[in-house]
C-alpha positions in Angstrom: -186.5 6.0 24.8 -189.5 8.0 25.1 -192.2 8.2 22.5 -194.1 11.7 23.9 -192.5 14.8 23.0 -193.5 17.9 24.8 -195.7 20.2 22.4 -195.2 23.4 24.8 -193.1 24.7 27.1 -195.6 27.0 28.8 -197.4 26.5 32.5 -200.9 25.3 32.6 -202.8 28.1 33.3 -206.8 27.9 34.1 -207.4 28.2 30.8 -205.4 25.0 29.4 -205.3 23.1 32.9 -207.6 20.0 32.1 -207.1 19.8 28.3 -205.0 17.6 26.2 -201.4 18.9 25.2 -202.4 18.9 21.1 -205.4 21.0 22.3 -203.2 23.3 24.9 -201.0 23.7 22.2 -204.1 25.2 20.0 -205.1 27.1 22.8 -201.7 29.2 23.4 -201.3 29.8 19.4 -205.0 30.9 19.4 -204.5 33.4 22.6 -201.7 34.8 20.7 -203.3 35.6 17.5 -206.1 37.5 19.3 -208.3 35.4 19.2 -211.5 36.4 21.3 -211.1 34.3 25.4 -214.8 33.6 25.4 -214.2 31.8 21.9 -210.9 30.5 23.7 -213.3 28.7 26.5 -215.5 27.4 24.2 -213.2 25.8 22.4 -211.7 24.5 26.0 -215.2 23.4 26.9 -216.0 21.2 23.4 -212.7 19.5 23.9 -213.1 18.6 27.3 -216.9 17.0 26.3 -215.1 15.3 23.1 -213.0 13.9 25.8 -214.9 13.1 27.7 -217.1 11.1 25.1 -214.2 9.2 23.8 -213.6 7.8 27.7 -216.6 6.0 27.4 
């Protein structure tokens, strides 16, 4: 039995393609309140670095 449950149903787009799914999940609900894409990419970038970080 599987442990991982899928968080969203939506395509990876260029936006949410190298992110984690909690963090594509954030993404998509933030993109749908409005919220600004150059905020959106920043908020892509910092968890991509935080990931990046935590590989080490």
């Amino acid at each position: 039995m599987a442990i991982r449950a899928v968080l969203s149903n939506e395509d990876r787009d260029e936006l949410t393609k190298d992110v984690n799914d909690l963090d594509k999940v954030y993404l998509e609900n933030m993109k749908k309140d409005g919220i600004d894409p150059s905020l959106l990419e920043q908020f892509r970038d910092l968890s991509l670095e935080l990931d990046q970080k935590e590989d080490k």
